[in-house]
Residue, then its C-alpha position, 0 to 999 in steps of 0.5 A: x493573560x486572557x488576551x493572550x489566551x484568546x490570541x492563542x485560541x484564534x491562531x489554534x482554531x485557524x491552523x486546524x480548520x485550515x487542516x481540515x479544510x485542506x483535506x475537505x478539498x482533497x475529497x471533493x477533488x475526487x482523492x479519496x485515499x483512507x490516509x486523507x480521510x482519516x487525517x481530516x477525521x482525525x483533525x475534525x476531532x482535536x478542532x472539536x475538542x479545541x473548540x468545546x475546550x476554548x474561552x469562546x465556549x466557556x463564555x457562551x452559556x452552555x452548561x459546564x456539565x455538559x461541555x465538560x463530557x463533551x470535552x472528555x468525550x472528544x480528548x478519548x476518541x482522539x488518540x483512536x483517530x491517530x491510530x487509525x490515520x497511522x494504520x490507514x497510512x502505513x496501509x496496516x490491518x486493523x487487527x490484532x494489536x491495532x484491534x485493541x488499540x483503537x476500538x477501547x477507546x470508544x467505550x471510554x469516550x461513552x463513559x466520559x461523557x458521564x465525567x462531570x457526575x463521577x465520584x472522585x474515585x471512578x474519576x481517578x480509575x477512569x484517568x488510570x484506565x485512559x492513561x494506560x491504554x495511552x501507553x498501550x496505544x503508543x507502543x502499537x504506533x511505534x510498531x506499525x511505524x516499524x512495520x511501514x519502514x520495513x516495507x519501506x514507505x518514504x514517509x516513515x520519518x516524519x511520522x516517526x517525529x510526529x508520534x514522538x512530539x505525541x508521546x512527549x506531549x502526553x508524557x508531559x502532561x502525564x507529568x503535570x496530571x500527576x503533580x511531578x511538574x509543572x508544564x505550560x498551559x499549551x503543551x498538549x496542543x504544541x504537541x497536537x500541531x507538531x504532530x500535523x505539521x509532521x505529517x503534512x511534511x510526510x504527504x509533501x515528502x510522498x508528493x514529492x518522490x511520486x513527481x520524482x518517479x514520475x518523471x524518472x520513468x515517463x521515458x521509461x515506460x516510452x521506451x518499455x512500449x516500443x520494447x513490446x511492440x518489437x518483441x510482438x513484431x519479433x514473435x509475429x514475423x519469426x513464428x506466424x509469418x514464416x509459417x503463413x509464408x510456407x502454407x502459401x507457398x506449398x498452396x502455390x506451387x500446388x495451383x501451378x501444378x509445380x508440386x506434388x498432385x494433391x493427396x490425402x497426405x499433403x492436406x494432412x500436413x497443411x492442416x498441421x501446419x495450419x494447426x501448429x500456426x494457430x496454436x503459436x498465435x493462441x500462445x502470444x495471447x495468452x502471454x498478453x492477457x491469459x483468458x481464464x484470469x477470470x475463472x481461475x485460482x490465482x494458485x492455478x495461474x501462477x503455476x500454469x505460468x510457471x509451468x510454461x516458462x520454467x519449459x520455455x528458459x529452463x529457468x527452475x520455478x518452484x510454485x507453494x500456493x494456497x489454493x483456497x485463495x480467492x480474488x477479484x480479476x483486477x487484483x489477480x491480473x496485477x499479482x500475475x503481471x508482478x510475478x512475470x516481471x519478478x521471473x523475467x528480471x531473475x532470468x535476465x539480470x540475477x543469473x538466477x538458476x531456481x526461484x520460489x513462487x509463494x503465496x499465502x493468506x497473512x495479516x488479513x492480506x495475500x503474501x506474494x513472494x518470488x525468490x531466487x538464488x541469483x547474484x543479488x543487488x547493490x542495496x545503495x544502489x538500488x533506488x537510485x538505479x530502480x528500473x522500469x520493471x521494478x517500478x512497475x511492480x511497485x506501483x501494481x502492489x500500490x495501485x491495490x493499495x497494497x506493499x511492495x518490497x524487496x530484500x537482497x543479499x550476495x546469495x538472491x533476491x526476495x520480493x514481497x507483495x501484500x495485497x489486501x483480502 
C-alpha cells in the first residue's frame, strides 16, 4: 500500500509540474495572458499542496504542526486560484459575486494556518465555514460559465466538465468528511487532474479554431485590402481628380487666352473650386483615421460619425451614449472601427432602414451595442459563413480583451462589445 502510494505521488507530482512548466514557458515566450498566469497560479497552488501533503514530506522531519497549517493554508487559497483562473478566462469582472467568491477565502487560509491548535469546536466551525463558501464559490462558477457561453467563448465545454469533475470532487469528500461514505484515497486529486486536463483540452479547443480563423481569413483580409485600395482610387479619381482636372483646365485655357479675361469673379470660383477640392480630400482622411480620436469623447465621435453617415446613405442612426466615459486612444480607435463595420454591414447586407448606437458603463466594462431593424441572420449559418467584417470586429473586441457577441432575429440584428474600463 505504501509503495503504491508513492508511485501514486511520483506520477501526481510529475503531471503538476509538467502543468506548471508548460505554463512557465508560455510566459518566458512572451504569452503573458491573465488566463495563463493564473492557470499556472493555480497549478503552483494545488503542487504545493500536494507536495507538503505527500509521504516525501511526512518523512522529512518537518514539524506536523506546521505542515499541517501548511497544508490547510495552501487546500483554502486553491479554490480562490479556480475562480480567479475562470474569471480571467472567461474574461469576468472581479466584482460582485466573483468579489466575495474569492477574496474570503484568504482570510480562512490565514486562520488555517492556525488549524493544528484549534480547539475540536473552531476546528469543526472552520471546516462549516470552508464548505459553505465552497458551495458558495461553486455556484458563482457555474454562472460565470454561463456568462462566458453567453458571449459565446469556444471553450465553455470543456470548463464546464471541468468545474463539474471539481464539484463532484468535493461533493465526494464532503461526503467521506461527514462519514455518509466512504470514497478512495485520491478522489480529491482525481478530481483536481480532470479538472487540468479539462482545461488544457480548452486552450488546444481555442488554439485550435484561432489557426481555423485564421486560415479562413488570411484570404480574406488580401482580398478586404485590394477592396480598400479600390474604393480610395475610386474616391480619388471620381472626386479630386475630376476636380484638379477642371481647376487645370480653366487655368489653361485662361493662359492661351481661349477663355474669359481674368476677373475678380473667375479667381472666386477657382478659389472655391480649390476649396471644395481640399475639403473632400480632408473628408477621405477623416474616414481613414478621424484627427480628434485623441482629444475627443468616444460619446462625441460615435455621433459625429453617425451624424455624417446617416447624411451620406440616408440610413436612420440613433446615438444613446454616455458622455462621461473616458478611454485610451487605442481602445477608442478600435470601438470607432466596430461601429463602422456594424453601420455598414447593416446598410449593405440586413436591408436595414434605423439603427441604435449605444453606450454605457456596465459591469466595470464599456457596453457598445449597434442594433438594427434589418432582416436579420441564419443563426446556423452564421459561424460557418462569418465574413470578414464580422471577423474584424470579433477580433478588435478581442484584442482589447474584451467580448464580442452578436444576437440575431427575423426582425434585426444585435452586436455587443464590452471592453474593460
Amino acid at each position: 500500500m505504501a509503495q503504491s502510494r508513492e508511485l501514486f505521488e511520483i506520477c501526481y507530482l510529475t503531471f503538476l509540474a509538467i502543468y506548471v512548466l508548460y505554463c512557465l514557458f508560455l510566459y518566458i515566450h512572451g504569452i503573458r495572458t491573465k488566463e495563463y498566469t493564473s492557470f499556472g497560479l493555480l497549478a503552483s497552488t494545488y503542487l504545493a499542496y500536494f507536495f507538503f501533503n505527500s509521504s516525501f514530506v511526512i518523512g522529512s522531519g518537518l514539524p506536523p504542526e506546521v505542515r499541517a497549517g501548511i497544508v490547510a493554508a495552501l487546500i483554502t487559497i486553491f479554490p480562490a486560484t479556480v475562480l480567479n483562473f475562470l474569471v480571467r478566462t472567461c474574461r469576468y469582472n472581479i466584482d460582485g459575486y466573483a468579489r466575495w467568491a474569492i477574496y474570503p477565502w484568504f482570510v480562512l487560509a490565514v486562520i488555517a494556518l492556525a488549524t493544528p491548535f484549534m480547539s475540536p469546536a473552531a476546528e469543526r466551525l472552520l471546516h462549516w465555514c470552508w464548505g459553505a463558501l465552497a458551495l458558495y464559490s461553486l455556484g458563482v462558477a457555474y454562472w460565470i460559465i454561463i456568462c462566458a457561453y453567453r458571449d459565446g467563448f469556444y471553450e465553455v465545454v470543456p470548463l464546464m466538465l471541468g468545474v463539474s469533475g471539481l464539484s463532484a470532487g468535493l461533493i465526494l469528500f464532503g461526503a467521506e468528511h461527514l462519514q455518509l461514505l466512504i470514497v478512495p484515497y485520491y478522489t480529491e486529486d482525481v478530481a483536481v487532474a480532470f479538472f487540468m486536463v479539462s482545461v488544457k483540452y480548452g486552450f488546444i479547443k481555442r488554439y485550435a479554431h484561432y489557426m481555423s480563423d485564421l486560415r479562413r481569413l488570411s484570404g480574406k483580409i488580401l482580398e478586404a485590402h485590394e477592396e480598400e485600395r479600390k474604393r480610395l482610387a475610386r474616391d480619388i479619381h471620381d472626386g479630386i481628380g475630376q476636380s484638379l482636372l477642371a481647376i487645370k483646365l480653366n487655368l489653361q485655357m485662361m493662359k492661351a487666352g481661349q477663355g474669359e479675361i481674368v476677373t475678380e469673379e473667375n479667381l472666386a470660383n477657382l478659389i472655391d473650386e480649390v476649396s471644395m477640392t481640399i475639403e473632400e480630400l480632408r473628408q477621405i482622411a477623416m474616414n481613414l483615421r478621424p484627427a480628434f480620436l485623441k482629444v475627443t469623447s468616444m460619446a462625441a465621435i460615435l455621433r459625429w460619425y453617425a451624424a455624417g453617415y446617416g447624411e451620406k446613405t440616408g440610413l436612420n442612426v440613433i446615438v444613446n451614449a454616455d458622455d462621461t466615459i473616458n478611454t485610451d486612444i487605442h481602445t477608442k480607435d478600435n470601438l470607432y472601427r466596430i461601429c463602422q463595420e456594424a453601420l455598414s454591414n447593416a446598410l449593405k447586407h440586413s436591408g436595414a432602414t434605423k439603427v441604435c448606437v449605444t453606450l454605457q458603463r456596465g459591469d466595470g466594462k464599456i457596453m457598445l451595442s449597434i442594433s438594427d431593424n434589418g432582416a436579420g441572420l441564419d443563426k446556423k449559418k452564421l459561424r460557418e459563413t462569418e465574413g470578414i467584417g464580422i471577423s474584424t470586429m470579433r477580433e478588435r473586441a478581442e484584442l482589447l480583451e474584451g467580448v464580442f457577441r452578436i444576437e440575431t432575429t427575423p426582425g434585426g440584428t444585435a452586436i455587443h462589445v464590452g471592453v474593460p474600463l
